[in-house]
Every structure is written in C-alpha cells, then in structure tokens.
GUMI-982073 format. One record per residue (C-alpha): residue in three letters; x, y, z negated. Coordinates in Angstrom, 3 decimals, padded with zeros to 6 digits. Each point is the difference from the previous one (the first is absolute). Example, Ala and Ser with C-alpha at 12.3 -4.5 7.8 and 13.67 -1.06 7.14 Angstrom:
% residues 2
<rest:ALA; c1:012.300; c2:-004.500; c3:-007.800>
<rest:SER; c1:001.370; c2:003.440; c3:000.660>
***
This chain:
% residues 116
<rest:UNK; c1:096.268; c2:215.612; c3:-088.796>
<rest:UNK; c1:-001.906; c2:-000.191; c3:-002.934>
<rest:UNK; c1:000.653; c2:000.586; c3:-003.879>
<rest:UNK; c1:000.013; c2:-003.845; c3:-000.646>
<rest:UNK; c1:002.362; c2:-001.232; c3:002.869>
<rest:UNK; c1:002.176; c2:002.932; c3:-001.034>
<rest:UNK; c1:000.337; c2:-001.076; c3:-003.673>
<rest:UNK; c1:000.553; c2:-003.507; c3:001.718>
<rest:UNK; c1:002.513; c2:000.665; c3:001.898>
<rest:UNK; c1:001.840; c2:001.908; c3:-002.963>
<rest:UNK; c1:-000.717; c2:-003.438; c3:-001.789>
<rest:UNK; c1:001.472; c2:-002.141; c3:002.494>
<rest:UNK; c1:003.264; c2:002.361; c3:001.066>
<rest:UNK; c1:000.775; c2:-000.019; c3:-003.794>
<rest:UNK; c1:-000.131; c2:-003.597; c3:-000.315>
<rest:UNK; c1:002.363; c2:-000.378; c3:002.907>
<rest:UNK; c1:002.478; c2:002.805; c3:-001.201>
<rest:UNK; c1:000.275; c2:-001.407; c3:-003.495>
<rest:UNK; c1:000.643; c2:-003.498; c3:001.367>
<rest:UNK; c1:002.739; c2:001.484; c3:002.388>
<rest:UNK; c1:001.375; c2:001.829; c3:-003.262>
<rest:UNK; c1:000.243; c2:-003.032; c3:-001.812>
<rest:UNK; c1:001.497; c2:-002.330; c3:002.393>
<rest:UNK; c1:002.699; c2:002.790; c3:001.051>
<rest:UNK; c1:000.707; c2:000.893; c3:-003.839>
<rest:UNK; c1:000.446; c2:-003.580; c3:-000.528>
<rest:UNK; c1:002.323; c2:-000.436; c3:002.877>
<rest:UNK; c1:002.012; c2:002.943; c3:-000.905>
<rest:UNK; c1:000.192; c2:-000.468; c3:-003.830>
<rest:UNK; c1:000.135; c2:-003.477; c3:-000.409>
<rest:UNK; c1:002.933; c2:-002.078; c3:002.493>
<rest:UNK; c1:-000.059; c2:-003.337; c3:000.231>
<rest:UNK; c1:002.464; c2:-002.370; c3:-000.927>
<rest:UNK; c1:001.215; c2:-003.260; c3:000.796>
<rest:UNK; c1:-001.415; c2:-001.832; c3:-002.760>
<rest:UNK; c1:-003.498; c2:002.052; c3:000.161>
<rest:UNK; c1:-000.377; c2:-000.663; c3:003.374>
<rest:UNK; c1:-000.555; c2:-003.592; c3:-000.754>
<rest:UNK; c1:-003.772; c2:-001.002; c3:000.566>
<rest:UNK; c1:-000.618; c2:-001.716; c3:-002.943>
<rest:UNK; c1:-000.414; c2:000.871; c3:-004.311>
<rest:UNK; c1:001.949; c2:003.268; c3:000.654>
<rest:UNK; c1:002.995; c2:-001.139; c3:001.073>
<rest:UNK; c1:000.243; c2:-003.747; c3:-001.614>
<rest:UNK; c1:001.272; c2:-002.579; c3:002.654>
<rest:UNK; c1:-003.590; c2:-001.849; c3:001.339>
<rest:UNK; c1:-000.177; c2:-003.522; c3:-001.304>
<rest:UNK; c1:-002.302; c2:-001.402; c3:002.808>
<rest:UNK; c1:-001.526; c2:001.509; c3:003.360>
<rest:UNK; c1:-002.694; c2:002.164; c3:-000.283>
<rest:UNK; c1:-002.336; c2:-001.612; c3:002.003>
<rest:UNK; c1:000.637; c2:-003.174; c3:-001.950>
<rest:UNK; c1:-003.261; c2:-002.151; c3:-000.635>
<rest:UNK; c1:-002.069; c2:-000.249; c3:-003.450>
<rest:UNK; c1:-001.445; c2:-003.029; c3:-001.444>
<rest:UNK; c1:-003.660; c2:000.390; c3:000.689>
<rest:UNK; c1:-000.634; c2:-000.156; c3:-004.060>
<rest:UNK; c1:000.952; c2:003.414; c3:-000.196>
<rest:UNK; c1:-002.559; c2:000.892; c3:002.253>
<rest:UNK; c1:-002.721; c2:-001.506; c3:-001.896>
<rest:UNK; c1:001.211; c2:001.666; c3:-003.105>
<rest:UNK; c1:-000.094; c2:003.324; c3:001.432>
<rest:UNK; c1:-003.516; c2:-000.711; c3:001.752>
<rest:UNK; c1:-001.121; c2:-001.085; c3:-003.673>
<rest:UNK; c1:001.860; c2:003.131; c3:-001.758>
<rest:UNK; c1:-001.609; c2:002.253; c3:002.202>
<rest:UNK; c1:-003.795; c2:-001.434; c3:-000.759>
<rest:UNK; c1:000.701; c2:000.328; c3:-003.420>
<rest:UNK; c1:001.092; c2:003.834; c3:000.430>
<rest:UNK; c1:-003.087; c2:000.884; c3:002.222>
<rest:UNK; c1:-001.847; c2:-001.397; c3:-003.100>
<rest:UNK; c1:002.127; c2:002.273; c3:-001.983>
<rest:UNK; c1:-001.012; c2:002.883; c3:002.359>
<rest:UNK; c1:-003.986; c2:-000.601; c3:000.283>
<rest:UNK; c1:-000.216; c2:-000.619; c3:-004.014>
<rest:UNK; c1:001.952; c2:003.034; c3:-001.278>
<rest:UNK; c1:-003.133; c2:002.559; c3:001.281>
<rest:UNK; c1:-002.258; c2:-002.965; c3:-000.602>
<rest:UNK; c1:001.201; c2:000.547; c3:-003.999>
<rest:UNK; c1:-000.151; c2:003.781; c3:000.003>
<rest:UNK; c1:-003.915; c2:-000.031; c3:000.843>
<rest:UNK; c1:-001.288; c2:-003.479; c3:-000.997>
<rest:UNK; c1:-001.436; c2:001.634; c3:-003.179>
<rest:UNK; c1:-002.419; c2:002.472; c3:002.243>
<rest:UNK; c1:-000.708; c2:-002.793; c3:002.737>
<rest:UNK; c1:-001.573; c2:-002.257; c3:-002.626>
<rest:UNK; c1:-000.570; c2:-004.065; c3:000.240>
<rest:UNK; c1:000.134; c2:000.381; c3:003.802>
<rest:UNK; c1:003.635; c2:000.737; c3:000.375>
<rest:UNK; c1:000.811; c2:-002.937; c3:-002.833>
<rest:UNK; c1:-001.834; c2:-001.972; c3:002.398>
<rest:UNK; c1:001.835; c2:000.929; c3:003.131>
<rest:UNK; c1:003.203; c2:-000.230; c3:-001.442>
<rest:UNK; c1:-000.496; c2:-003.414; c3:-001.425>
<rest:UNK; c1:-000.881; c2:-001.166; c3:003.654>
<rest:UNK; c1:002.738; c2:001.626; c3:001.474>
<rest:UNK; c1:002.445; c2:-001.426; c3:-002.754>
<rest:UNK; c1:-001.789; c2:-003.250; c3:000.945>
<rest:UNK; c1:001.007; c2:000.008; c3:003.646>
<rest:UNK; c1:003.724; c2:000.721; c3:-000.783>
<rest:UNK; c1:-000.169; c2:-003.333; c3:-002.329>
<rest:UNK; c1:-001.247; c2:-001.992; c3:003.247>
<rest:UNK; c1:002.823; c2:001.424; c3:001.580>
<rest:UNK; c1:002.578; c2:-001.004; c3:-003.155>
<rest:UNK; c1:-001.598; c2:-003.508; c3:-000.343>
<rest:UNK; c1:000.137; c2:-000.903; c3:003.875>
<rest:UNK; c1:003.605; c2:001.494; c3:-000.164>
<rest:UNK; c1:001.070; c2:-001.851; c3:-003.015>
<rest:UNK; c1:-001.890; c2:-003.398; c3:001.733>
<rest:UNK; c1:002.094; c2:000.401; c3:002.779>
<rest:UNK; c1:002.973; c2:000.529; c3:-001.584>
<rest:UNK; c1:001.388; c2:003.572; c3:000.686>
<rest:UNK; c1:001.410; c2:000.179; c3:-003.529>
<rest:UNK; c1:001.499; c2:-002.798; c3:-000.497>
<rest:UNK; c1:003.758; c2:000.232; c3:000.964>
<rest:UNK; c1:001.348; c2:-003.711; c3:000.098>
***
C-alpha cells in the first residue's frame, strides 16, 4: 500500500474514532431526562405537529431572501477588486444588478410581497 492510501486511511480511522468518542462521551456524561427528551425547543411542550404545513408566502420570502444573499455573496469580491478590473466590472455588475431587478419587479407584479 502506498504512502497516500496510508495517510488516508489514518485520515479516515481518525474521523471514525473521534465520532465514536463523541457520541459515547456524550452518552456517558450527559443522561437524559424526561423533559429533555422531548423533541421539540429543548424540552418546551410542541405547540403543533412537526410536519404541519406552511403558507406558501413563506416560501416565496425565503426564495426572495436567498437571491438577495447570493447578491450579497457575488458583490462582496466584486467590491474588493472593482478598482483593478476597471469600467468592465462596473459594467458587469450593473447588468447583473439589472437582472435581479427583473426578478424583484416580476415578483412584486405578481404579488409575492404583498401579505393581504
């Protein structure tokens, strides 16, 4: 067996060991309770089941938080190196900010946030 699948296997059996460590130590150190044995907000009585449905608004408004945070993502490293990039990368980013405001007017068109 080679160097590599040796230091792989090392990898791999010490990844197993430490999770066996740490589900043992927590079943040895930690015993459960009646009232943390409940499923739900550490130990507070459930309200509703938990495969109880959503309104389909909240759906949309996670869809539209998460556009907005992927914007977020792509114009954090845009910032850091817009200075070197020059008039091109103004240019890109103003079309890409451009096809998230399609996406904002169509979704404010149809309604997704309007809540009555």
């Amino acid at each position: 067996m080679s160097l590599a699948y040796l230091n792989l296997t090392v990898l791999l059996g010490a990844g197993v060991l430490a999770v066996v460590v740490l589900y043992l130590g927590h079943r040895v150190l930690l015993r459960e309770s009646p009232v943390t044995a409940l499923p739900f907000l550490s130990g507070a009585d459930p309200r509703e089941h938990a495969l109880s449905r959503f309104h389909v608004r909240w759906y949309v408004v996670t869809l539209l938080f998460l556009a907005f945070d992927v914007e977020m993502l792509f114009m954090y490293p845009w910032a850091l190196v817009v200075a070197f990039e020059g008039v091109g990368a103004v240019v890109e980013m103003f079309f890409f900010l451009a096809v998230l405001m399609v996406g904002v007017v169509w979704a404010w068109r149809e309604g997704a946030m309007r809540w009555a």
